[in-house]
KEKE-3310 file (N, C-alpha, C; in steps of 0.2 Angstrom, whole numbers, plus 5000, padded with zeros to 4 digits):
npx = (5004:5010:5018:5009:5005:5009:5020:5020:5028:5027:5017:5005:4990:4973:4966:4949:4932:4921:4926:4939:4951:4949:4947:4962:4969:4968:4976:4978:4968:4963:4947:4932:4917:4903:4887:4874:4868:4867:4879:4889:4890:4891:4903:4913:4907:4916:4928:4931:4929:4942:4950:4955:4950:4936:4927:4910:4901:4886:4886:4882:4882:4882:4886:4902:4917:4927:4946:4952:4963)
npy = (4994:5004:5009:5015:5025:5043:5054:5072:5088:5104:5105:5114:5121:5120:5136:5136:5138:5151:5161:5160:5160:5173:5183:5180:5184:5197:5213:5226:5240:5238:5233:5226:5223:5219:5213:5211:5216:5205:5194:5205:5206:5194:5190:5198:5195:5183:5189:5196:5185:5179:5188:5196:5214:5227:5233:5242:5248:5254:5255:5265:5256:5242:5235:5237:5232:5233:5231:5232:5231)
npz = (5000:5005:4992:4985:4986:4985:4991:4987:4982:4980:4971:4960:4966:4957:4951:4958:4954:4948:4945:4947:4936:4931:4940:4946:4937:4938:4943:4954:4952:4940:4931:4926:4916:4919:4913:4920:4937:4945:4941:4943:4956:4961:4957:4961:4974:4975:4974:4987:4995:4994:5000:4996:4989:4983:4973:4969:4955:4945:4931:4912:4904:4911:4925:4931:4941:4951:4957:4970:4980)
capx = (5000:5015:5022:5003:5003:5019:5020:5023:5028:5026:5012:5002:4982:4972:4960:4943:4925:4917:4928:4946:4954:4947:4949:4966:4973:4969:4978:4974:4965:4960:4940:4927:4911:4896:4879:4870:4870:4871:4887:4895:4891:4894:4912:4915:4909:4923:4936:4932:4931:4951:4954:4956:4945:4935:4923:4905:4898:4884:4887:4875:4881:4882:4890:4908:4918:4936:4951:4956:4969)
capy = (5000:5012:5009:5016:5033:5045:5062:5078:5095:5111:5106:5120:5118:5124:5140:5132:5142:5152:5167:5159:5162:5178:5186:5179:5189:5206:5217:5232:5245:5233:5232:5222:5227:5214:5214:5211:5215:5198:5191:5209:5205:5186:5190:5204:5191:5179:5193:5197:5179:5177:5192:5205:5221:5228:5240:5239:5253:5253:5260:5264:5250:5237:5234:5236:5230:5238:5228:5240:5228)
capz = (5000:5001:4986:4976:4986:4984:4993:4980:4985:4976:4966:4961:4963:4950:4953:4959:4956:4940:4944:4948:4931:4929:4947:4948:4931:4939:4946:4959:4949:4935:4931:4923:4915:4917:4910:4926:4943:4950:4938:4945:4963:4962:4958:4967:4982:4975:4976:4993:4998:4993:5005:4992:4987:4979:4974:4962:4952:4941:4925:4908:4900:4915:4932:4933:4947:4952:4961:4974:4986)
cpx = (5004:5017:5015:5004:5011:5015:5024:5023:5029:5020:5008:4994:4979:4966:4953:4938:4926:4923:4934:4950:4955:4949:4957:4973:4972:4975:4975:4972:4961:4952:4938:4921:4908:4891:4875:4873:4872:4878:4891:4895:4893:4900:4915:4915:4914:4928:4936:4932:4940:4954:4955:4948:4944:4926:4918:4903:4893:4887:4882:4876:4882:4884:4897:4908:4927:4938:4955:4961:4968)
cpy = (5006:5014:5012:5023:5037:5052:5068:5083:5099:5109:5109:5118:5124:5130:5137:5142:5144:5159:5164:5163:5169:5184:5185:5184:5196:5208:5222:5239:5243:5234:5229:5222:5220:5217:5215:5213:5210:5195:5199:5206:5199:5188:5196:5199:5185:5183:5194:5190:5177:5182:5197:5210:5221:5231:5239:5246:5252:5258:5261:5260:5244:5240:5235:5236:5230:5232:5232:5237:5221)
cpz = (5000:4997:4982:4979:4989:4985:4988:4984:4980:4970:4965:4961:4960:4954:4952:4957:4946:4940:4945:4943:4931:4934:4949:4942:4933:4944:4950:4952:4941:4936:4926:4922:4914:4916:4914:4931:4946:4948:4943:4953:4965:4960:4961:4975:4982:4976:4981:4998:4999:4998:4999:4993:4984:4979:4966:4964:4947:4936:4919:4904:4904:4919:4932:4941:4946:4956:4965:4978:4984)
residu = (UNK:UNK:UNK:UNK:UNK:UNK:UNK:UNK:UNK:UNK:UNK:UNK:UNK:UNK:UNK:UNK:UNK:UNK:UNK:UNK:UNK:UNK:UNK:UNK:UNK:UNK:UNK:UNK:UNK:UNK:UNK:UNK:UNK:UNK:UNK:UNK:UNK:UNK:UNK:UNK:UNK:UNK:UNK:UNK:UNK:UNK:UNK:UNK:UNK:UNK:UNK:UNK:UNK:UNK:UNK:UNK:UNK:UNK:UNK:UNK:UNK:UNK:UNK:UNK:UNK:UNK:UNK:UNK:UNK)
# end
């Protein structure tokens, strides 16, 4: 049984959820303009779940949502 399971180090795990990829390419002052309110505020609440900021504005042509920290 110890020879099937092998300890790895440094392996990286992949960005989990609907927003990972997308929240993880910004930078601080970076923005993103959604269609709806709810897609702006469902990723807005995955960016503050990671411990970052961030800040929602409507706009006349959607929602944006800023990455302030």
């Amino acid at each position: 049984m110890d020879n099937f399971y092998k300890i790895e180090k440094n392996v990286e795990m992949p960005l989990a959820g609907k927003w990972g990829k997308l929240m993880h390419g910004m930078e601080v002052g970076d923005s993103i303009l959604f269609p709806t309110h709810d897609e702006a505020r469902s990723f807005r609440q995955a960016v503050i779940s990671k411990n970052m900021k961030a800040k929602q504005r409507e706009m006349p042509d959607g929602h944006r949502v800023w990455r302030t920290e």
